[in-house]
C-alpha positions as CSV (number, residue, x, y, z in Angstrom):
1,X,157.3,167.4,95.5
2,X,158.3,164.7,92.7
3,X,155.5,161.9,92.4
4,X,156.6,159.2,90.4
5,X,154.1,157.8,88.2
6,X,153.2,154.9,85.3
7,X,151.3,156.0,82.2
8,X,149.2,152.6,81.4
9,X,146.5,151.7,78.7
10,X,143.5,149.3,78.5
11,X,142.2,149.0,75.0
12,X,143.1,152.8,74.4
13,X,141.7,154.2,77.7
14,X,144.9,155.9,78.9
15,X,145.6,156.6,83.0
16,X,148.0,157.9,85.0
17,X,149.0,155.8,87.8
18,X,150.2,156.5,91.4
19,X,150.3,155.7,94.9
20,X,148.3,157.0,97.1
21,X,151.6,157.5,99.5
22,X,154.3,159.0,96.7
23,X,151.4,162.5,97.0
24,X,150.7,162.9,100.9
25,X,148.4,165.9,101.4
26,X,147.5,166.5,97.8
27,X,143.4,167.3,96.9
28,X,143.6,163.9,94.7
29,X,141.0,166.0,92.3
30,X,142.7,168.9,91.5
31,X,145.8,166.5,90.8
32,X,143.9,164.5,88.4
33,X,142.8,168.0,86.4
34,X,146.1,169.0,86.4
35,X,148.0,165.7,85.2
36,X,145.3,164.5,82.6
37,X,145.0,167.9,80.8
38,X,146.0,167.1,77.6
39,X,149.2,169.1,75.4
40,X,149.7,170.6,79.1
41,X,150.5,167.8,81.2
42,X,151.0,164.7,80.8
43,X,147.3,163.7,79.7
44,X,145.0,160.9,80.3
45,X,141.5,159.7,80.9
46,X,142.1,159.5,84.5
47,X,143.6,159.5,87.4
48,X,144.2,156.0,89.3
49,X,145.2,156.1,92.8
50,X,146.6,152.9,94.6
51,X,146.8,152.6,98.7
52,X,147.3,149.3,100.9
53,X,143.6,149.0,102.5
54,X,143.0,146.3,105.7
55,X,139.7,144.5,103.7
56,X,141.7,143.8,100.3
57,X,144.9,143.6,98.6
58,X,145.1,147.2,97.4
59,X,142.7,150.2,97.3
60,X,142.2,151.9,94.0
61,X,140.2,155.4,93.5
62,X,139.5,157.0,90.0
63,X,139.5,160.5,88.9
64,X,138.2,161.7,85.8
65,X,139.9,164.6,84.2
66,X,137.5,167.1,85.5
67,X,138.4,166.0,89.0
68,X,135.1,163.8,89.9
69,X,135.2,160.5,91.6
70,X,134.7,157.4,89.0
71,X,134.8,153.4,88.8
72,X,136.0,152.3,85.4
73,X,136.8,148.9,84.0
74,X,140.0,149.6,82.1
75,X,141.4,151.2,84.9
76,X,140.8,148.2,87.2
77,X,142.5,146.4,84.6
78,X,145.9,148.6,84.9
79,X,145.3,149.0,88.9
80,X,145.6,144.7,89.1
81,X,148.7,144.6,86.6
82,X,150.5,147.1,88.7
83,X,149.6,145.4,91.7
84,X,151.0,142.2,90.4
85,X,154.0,143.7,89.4
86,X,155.0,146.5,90.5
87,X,153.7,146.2,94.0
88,X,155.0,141.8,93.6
89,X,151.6,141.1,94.8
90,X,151.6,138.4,92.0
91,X,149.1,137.3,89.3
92,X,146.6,136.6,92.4
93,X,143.6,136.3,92.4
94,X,144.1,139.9,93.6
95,X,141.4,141.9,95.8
96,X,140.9,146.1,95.0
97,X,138.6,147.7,97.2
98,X,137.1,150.1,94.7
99,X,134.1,152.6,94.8
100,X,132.0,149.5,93.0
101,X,132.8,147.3,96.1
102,X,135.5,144.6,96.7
103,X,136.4,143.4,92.7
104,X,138.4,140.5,92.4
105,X,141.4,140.3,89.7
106,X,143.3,137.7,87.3
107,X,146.5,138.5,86.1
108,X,148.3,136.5,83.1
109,X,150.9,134.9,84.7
110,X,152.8,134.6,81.1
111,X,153.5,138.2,80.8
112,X,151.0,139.3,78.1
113,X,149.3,141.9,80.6
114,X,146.0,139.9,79.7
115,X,144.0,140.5,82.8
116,X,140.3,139.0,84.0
117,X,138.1,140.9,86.8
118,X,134.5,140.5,88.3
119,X,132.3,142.9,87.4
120,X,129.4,144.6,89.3
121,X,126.3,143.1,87.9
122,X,124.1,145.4,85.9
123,X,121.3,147.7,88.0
124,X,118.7,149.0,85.6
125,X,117.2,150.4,88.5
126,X,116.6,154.0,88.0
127,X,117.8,155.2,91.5
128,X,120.9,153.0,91.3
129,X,122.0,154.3,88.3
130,X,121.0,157.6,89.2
131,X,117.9,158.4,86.6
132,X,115.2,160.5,87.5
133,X,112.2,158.4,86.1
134,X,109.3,157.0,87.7
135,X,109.7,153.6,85.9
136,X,111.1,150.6,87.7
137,X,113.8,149.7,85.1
138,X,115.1,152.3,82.0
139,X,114.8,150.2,79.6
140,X,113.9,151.2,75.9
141,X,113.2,154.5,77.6
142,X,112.3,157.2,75.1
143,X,114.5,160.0,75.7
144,X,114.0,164.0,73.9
145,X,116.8,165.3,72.6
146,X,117.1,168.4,70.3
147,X,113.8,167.7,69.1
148,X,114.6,163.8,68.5
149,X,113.3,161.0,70.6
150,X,115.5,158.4,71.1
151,X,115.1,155.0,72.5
152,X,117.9,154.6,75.1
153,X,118.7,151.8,78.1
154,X,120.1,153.1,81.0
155,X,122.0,151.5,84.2
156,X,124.7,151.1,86.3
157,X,127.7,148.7,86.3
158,X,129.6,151.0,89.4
159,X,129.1,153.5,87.4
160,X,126.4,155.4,84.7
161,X,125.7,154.6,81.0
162,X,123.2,154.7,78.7
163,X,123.1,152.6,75.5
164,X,122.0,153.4,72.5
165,X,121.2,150.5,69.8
166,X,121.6,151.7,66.5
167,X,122.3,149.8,62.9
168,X,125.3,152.3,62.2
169,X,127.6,153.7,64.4
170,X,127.2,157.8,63.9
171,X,129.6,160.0,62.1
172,X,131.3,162.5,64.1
173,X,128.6,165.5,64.2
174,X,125.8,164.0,65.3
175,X,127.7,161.9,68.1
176,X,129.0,164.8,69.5
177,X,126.4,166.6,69.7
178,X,124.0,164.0,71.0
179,X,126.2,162.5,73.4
180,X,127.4,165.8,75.4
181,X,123.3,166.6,75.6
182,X,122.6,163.2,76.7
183,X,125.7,162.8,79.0
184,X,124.7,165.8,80.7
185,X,120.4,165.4,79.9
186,X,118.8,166.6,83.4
187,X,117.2,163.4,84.0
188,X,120.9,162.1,85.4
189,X,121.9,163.8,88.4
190,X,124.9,162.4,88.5
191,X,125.5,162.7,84.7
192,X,125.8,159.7,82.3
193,X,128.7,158.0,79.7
194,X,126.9,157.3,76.4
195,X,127.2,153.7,74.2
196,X,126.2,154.1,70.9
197,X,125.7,150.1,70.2
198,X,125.5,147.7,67.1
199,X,124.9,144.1,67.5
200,X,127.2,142.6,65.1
201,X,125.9,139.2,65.8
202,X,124.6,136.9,69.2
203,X,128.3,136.9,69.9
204,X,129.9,140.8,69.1
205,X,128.8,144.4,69.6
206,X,130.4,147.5,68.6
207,X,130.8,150.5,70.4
208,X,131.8,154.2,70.2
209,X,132.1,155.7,73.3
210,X,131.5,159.3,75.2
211,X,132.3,159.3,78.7
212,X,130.4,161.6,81.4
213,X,134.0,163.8,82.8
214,X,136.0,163.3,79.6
215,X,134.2,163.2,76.3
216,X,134.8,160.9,73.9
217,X,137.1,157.8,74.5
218,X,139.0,154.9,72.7
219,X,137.4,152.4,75.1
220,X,135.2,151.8,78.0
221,X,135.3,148.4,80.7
222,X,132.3,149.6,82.3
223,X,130.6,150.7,79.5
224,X,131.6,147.4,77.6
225,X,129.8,145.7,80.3
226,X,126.4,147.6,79.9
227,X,126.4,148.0,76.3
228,X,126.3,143.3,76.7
229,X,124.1,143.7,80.0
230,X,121.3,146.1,77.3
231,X,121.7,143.8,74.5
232,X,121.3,140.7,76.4
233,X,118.4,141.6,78.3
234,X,116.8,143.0,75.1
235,X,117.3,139.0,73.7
236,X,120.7,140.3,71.3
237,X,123.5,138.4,72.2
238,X,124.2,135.1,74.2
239,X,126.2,134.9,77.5
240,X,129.7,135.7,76.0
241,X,130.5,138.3,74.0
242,X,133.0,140.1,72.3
243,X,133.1,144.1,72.7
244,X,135.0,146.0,70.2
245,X,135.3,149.9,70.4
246,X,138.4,152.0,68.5
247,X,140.7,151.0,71.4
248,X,140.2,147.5,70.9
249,X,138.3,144.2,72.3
250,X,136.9,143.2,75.6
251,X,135.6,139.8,76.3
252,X,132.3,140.3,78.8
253,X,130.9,136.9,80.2
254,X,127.4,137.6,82.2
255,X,124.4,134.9,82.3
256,X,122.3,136.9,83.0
257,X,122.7,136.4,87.1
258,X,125.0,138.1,89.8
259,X,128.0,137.3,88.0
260,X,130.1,139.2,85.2
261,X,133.2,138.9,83.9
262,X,135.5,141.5,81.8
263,X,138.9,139.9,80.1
264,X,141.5,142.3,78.2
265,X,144.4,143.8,77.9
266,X,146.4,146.1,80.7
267,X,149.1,147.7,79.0
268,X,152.1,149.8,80.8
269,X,153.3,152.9,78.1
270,X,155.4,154.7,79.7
271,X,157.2,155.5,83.4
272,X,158.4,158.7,85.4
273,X,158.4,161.7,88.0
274,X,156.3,164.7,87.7
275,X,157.7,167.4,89.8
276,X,154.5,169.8,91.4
């Protein structure tokens, strides 16, 4: 069977991209660990999946490259752009029914891929995110690792991360080490991605990046929109903010209510037919 496919990029956080009807019958996980693998396949950070659903404008699952289910940012990003043009849904505002609930897109109607979504607002509640704490929110939670104690912020924004403030970003070692023990620490069921966090001022944070499924990654939506949720509720940074990570920069609105925002690039790399 040949499933035709886009390769597309939000800051750096490369998917592949297909519809749900181009790969009838296919187990949807074991095609996302075989098209993401890396120097054998194509390669990616996920797997997006696009169908027509009745209670929104287009349906959009996410794989990570071990084959479990996800919700990322980025990837809602790319699912919207495609929508709007591929699929000549238009800039909208657009509807995806996602695994985070109904999230609601705004794509650049000049062509410069910029695209705007709702977020899910932050849940520091430990059995929302899932955390296996007594506590009613993880916040500043100390966390043992390797012998270290760390003070980490955990929650959800559709999907798991815990943030780590620090006042420099950590050289490769450490970072790998730490992040694969936290990301897959027995306190999170469900595993967690890892933000390691400086506040560059009330108005920018920086960010490297592990995600739970893949390891470490150019750039985050999700985890853009935690890393502002933690520093905002710890007093840090004011409503709008500027992300960066390696990838690039992600603008993340939230007043600390029901609402956020995440605004950035969706960026189409390359197009073409993988034959299985």
């Amino acid at each position: 069977m040949d499933i035709p496919f886009h390769k597309m990029q939000g800051i750096g956080n490369d998917f592949i991209v297909v519809e749900e009807r181009a790969c009838p019958g296919e187990d949807l996980s074991a095609l996302a660990v075989a098209l993401c693998a890396r120097r054998f396949s194509i390669g990616s950070d996920g797997l997006l999946v696009i169908d027509r659903t009745e209670n929104a404008d287009l349906g959009m699952r996410m794989f990570n490259p071990d084959g479990t289910p996800d919700f990322c940012g980025n990837g809602l990003r790319c699912v919207a752009r495609y929508g709007a043009d591929v699929m000549g849904l238009g800039p909208g505002p657009l509807t995806i029914a996602t695994a985070s609930g109904i999230r609601t897109a705004r794509v650049a109607a000049d062509g410069s891929g910029l695209v705007e979504t709702d977020m899910q607002p932050p849940d520091f509640r430990p059995d929302r995110i899932p955390m296996d704490v007594p506590d009613d929110r993880a916040v500043d939670y100390p966390l043992t690792i390797d012998g270290e104690t760390l003070t980490v912020t955990s929650l959800s924004t559709g999907t798991a991360h815990t943030v780590i403030f620090v006042e420099a970003l950590p050289d490769d070692e450490p970072f790998r080490k730490l992040s694969a023990l936290i990301a897959d620490h027995p306190l999170y069921p469900l595993r967690t991605s890892v933000l390691w966090t400086r506040v560059e001022g009330a108005d920018r944070l920086s960010l490297r990046i592990w995600e739970r499924g893949i390891g470490e990654t150019l750039g985050c939506g999700t985890g853009a929109c935690a890393a502002m949720a933690a520093a905002r509720v710890r007093g840090c940074v004011d409503a709008d903010v500027i992300v960066g990570s390696p990838g690039g920069e992600l603008q993340i609105s939230w007043d600390g209510g029901t609402a956020m925002t995440q605004a950035g690039p969706a960026a189409y790399v390359y197009d073409g037919i993988v034959r299985r």
